[in-house]
Backbone bond lengths (Angstrom), bond angles and torsions (degrees), N, CA, C in turn:
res aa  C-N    CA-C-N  psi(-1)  N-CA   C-N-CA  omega(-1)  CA-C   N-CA-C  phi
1 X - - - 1.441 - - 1.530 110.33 -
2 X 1.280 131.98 -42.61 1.227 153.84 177.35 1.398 98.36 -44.60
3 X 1.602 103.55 -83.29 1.843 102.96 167.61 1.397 125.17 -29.82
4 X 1.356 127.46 -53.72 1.243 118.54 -167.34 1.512 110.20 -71.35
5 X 1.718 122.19 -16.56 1.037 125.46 -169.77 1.334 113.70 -86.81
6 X 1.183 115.61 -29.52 1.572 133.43 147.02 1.809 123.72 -36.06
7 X 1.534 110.90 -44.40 1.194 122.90 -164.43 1.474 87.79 -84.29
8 X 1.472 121.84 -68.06 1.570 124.35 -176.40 1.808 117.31 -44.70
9 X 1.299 93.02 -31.40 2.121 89.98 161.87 1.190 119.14 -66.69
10 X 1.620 110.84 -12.48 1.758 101.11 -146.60 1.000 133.16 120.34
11 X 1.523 119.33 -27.78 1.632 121.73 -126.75 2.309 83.66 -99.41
12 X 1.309 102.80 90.37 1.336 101.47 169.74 1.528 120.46 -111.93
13 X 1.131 107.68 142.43 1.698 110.97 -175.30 1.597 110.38 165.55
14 X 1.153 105.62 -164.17 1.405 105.12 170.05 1.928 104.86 -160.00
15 X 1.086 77.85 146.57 2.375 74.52 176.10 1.574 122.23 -85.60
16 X 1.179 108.87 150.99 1.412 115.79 -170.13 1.626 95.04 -41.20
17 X 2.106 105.45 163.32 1.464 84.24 -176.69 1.468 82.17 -114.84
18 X 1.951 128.97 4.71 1.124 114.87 178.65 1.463 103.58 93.58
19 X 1.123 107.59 4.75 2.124 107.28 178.80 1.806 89.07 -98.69
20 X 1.291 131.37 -44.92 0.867 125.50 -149.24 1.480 113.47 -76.48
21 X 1.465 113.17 141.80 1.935 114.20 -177.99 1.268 105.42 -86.01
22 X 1.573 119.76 166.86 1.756 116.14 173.59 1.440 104.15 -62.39
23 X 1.375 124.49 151.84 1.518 139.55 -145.31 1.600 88.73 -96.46
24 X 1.044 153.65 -14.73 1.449 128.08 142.65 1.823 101.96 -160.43
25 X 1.283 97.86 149.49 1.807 108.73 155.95 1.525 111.26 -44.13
26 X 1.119 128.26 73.86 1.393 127.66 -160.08 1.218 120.91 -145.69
27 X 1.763 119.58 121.09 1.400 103.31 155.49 1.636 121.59 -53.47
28 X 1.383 115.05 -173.47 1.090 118.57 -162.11 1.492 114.54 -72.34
29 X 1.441 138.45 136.80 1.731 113.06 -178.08 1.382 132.85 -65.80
30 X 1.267 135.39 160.19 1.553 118.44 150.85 1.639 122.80 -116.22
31 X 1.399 107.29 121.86 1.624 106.86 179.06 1.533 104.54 -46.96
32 X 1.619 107.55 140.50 1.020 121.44 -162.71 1.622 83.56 -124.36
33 X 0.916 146.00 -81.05 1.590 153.24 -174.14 1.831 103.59 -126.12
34 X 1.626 134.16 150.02 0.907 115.19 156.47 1.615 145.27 1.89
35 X 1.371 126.09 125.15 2.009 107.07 176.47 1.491 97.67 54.29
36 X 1.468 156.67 0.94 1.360 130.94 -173.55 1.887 87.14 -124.55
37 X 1.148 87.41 143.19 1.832 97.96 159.37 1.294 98.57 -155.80
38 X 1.728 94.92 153.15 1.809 108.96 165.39 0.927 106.23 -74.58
39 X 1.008 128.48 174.94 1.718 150.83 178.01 1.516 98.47 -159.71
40 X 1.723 114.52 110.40 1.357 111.19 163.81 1.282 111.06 -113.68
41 X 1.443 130.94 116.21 1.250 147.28 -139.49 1.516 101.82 -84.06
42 X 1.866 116.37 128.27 1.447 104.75 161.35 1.398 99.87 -93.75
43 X 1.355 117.00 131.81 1.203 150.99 -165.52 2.042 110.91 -72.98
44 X 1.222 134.30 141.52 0.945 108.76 -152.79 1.510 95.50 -157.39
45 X 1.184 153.91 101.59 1.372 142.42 -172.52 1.624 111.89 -48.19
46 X 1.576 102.18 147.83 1.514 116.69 -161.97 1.783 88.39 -55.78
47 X 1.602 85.13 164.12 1.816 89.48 177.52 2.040 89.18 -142.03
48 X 1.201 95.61 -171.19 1.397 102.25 -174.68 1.721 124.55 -58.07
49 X 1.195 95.97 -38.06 1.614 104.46 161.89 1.643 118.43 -54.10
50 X 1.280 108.82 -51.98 1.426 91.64 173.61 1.795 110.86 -107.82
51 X 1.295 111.98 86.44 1.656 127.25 -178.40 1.353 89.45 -59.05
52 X 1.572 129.02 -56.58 1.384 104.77 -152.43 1.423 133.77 -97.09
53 X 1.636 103.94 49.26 1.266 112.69 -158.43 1.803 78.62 -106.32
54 X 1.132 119.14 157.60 1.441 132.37 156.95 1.212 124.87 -69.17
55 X 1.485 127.65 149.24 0.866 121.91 -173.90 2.202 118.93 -76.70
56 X 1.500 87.25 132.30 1.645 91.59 -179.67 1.485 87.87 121.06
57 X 1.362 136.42 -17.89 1.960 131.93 -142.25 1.554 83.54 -96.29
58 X 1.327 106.65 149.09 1.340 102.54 169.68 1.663 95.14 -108.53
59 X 1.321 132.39 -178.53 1.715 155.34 -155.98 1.570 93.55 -159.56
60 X 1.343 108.18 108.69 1.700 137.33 142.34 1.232 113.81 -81.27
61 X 1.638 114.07 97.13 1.537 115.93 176.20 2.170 106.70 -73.86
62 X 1.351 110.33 134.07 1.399 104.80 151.09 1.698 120.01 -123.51
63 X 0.997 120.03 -168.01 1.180 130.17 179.35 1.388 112.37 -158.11
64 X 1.256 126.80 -171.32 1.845 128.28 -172.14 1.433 82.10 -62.83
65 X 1.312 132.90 -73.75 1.497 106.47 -138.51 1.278 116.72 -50.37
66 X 1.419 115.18 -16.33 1.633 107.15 179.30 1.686 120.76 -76.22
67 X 1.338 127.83 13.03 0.994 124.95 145.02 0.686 125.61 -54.19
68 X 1.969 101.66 138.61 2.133 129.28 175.10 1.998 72.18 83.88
69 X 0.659 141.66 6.57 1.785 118.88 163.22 1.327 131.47 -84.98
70 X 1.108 122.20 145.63 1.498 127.15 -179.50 1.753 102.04 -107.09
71 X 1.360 129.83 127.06 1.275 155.18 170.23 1.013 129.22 -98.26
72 X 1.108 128.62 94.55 1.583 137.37 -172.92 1.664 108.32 -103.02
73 X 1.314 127.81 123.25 1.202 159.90 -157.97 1.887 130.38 -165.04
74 X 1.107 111.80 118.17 1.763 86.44 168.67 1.112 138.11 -79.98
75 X 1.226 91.37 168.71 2.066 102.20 -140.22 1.932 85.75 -63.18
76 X 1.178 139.06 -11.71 1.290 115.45 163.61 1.594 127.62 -68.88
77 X 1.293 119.93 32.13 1.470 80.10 -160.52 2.075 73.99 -157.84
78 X 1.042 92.40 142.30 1.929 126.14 -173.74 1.812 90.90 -59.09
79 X 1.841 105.69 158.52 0.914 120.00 169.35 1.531 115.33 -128.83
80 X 1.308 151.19 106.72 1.367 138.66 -177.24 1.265 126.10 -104.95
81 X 1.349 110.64 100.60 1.589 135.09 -153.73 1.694 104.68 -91.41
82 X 0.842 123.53 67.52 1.595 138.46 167.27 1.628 135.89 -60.95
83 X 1.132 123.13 71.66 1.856 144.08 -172.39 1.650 112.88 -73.92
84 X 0.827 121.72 150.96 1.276 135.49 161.92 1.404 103.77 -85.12
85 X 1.619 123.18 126.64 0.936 129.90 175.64 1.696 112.30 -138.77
86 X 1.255 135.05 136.94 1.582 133.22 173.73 1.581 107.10 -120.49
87 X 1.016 154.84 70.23 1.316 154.84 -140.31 1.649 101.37 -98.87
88 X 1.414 114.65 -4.89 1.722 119.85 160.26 1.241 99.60 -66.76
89 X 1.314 153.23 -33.43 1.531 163.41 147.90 1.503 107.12 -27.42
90 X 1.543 110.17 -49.39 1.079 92.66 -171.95 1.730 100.09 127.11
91 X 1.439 114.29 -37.78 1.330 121.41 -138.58 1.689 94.61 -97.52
92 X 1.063 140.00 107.61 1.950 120.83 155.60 1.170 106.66 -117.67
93 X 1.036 109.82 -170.26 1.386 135.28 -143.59 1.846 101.80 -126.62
94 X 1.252 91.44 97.44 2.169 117.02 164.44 1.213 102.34 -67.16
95 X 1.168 124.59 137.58 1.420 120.73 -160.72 1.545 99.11 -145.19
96 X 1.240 143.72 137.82 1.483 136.40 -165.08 2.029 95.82 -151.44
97 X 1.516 117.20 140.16 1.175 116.16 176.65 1.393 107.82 -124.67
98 X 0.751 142.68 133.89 1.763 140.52 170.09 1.519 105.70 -41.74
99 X 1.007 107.33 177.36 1.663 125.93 -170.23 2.083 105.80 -83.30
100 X 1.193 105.69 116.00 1.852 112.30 -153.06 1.005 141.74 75.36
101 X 1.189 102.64 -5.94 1.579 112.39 157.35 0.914 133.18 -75.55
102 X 1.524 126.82 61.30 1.487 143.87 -170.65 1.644 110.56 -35.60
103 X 1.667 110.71 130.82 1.293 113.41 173.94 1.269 112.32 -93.55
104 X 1.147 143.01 119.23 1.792 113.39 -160.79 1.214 90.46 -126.25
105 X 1.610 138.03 3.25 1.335 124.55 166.79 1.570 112.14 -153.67
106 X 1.396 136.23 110.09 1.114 108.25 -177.71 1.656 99.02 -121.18
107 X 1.161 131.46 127.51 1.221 124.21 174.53 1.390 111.63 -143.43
108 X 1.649 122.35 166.63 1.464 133.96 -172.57 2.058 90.97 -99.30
109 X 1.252 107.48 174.36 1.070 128.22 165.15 1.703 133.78 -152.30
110 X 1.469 129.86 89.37 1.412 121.70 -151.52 1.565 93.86 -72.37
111 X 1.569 92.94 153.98 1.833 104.78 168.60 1.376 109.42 -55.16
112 X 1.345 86.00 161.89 1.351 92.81 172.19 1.511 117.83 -100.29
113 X 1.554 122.01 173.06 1.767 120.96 179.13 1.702 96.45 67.03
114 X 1.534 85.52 -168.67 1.657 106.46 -159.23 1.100 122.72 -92.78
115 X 1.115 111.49 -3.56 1.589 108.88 170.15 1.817 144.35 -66.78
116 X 0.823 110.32 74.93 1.307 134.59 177.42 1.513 110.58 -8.29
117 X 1.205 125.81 143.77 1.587 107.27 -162.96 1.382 148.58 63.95
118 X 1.216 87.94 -14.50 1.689 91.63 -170.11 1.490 129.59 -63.99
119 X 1.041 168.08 173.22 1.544 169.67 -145.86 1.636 100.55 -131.22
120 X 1.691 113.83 111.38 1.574 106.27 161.02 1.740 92.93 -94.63
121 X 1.295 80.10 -140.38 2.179 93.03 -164.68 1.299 84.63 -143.55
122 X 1.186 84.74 157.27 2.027 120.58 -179.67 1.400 83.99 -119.40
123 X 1.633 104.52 154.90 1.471 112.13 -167.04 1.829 94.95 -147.25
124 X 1.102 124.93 124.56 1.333 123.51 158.25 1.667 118.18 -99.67
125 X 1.094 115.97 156.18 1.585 113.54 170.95 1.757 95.38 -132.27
126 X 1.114 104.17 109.74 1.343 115.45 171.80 1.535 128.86 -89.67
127 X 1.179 127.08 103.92 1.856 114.12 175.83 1.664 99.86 -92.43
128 X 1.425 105.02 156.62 1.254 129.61 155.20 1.699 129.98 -72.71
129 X 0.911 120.45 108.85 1.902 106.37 175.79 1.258 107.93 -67.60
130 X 1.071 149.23 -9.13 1.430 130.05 -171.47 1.769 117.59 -178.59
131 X 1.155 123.75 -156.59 1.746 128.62 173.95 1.889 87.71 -63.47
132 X 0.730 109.59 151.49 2.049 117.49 156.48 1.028 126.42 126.68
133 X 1.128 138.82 153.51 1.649 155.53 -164.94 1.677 114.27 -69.01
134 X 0.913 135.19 78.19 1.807 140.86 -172.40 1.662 103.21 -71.38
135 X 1.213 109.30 128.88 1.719 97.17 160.24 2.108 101.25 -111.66
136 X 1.317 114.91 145.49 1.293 101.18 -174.55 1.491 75.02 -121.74
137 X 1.604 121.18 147.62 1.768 104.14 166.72 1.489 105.61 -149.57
138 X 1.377 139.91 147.21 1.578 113.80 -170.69 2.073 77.95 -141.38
139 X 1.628 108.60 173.72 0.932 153.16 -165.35 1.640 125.94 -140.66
140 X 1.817 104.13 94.93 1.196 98.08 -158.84 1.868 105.41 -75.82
141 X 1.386 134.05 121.67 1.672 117.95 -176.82 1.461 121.40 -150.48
142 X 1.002 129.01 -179.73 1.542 120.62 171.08 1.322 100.97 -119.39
143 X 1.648 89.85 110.86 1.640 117.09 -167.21 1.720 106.24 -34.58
144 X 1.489 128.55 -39.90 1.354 138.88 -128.21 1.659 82.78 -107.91
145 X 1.552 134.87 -18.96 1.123 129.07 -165.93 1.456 100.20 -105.49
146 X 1.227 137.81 -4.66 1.332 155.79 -152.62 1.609 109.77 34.26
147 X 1.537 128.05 179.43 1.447 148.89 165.62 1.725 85.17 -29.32
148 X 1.800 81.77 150.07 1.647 102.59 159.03 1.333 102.81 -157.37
149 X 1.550 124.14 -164.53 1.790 138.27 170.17 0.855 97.01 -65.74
150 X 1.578 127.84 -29.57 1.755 94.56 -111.99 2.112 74.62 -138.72
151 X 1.632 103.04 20.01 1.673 98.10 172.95 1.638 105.08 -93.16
152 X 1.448 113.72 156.49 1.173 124.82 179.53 1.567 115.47 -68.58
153 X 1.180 120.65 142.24 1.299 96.26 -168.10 1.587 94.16 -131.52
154 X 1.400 132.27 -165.33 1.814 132.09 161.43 1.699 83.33 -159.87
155 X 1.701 103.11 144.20 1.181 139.80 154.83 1.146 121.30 -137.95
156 X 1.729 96.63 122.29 1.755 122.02 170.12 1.328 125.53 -108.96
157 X 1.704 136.22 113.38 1.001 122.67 -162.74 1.963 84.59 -106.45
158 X 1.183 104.15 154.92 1.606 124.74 -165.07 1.425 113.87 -126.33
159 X 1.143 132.77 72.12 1.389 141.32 179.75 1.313 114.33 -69.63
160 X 1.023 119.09 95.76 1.977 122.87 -162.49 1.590 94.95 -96.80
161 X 1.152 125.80 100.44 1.865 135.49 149.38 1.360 142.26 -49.30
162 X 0.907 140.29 145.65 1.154 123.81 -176.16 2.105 110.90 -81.48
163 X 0.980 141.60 174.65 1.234 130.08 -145.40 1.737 84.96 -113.70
């Protein structure tokens, strides 16, 4: 009864489920236009999560909240783009990078323990080839139902600097 009385106020959402990481290695953002913020990355030496960065590369973790953001970083240094994904749903994650924007790892990861259903994460590690503007953007869907409005989507714009 409680719930429904919740729904009839309004009260829509759902609570963290605790899978999710902080939404980037990041100082704080600044709105740049509507839905867009910078993110200028504090930089952080690779750690075990991202093994396949080289040594010296730094790893910019994001997550959903960094969607509609623009990321500025130099073009040396890895990006690790981390989603919630449950593909027992049905639903994964299409994933598309602009032209040099090297994908150098893309993989799923199931939860862990017993819970049936639950959502792991798909993880990309993205490098930059050079100075330039990257868009990385994916589409969460069930491939077999094709695109719609109303699919979840994430956009990352990737501003690679010179060092």
């Amino acid at each position: 009864m409680l719930f429904a009385a919740g729904l009839a106020a309004g009260c829509v959402g759902s609570a963290p489920t605790g899978h999710e990481s902080p939404a980037a290695t990041a100082v704080p953002s600044v709105p740049v236009t509507p839905n867009t913020t910078v993110m200028t990355p504090v930089l952080a030496t690779p750690t075990a999560s991202a093994a396949t960065t080289s040594a010296g590369t730094a790893t910019v973790f994001v997550n959903s909240s960094a969607d509609d953001s623009i990321l500025v970083l130099p073009a040396t240094n890895h990006v690790l783009v981390r989603l919630s994904e449950n593909p027992t749903t049905g639903y994964v994650w299409n994933a598309t990078a602009s032209r040099k924007l090297s994908v150098i790892q893309d993989t799923y990861t199931a939860p862990t323990g017993d819970l049936m259903g639950a959502s792991g994460t798909h993880e990309w590690i993205l490098a930059p080839q050079g100075v330039d503007t990257y868009t990385f953007t994916a589409v969460q869907l069930r491939p077999w139902e094709g695109a719609t409005a109303t699919d979840k989507t994430f956009t990352l714009v990737i501003v690679a600097t010179p060092e």
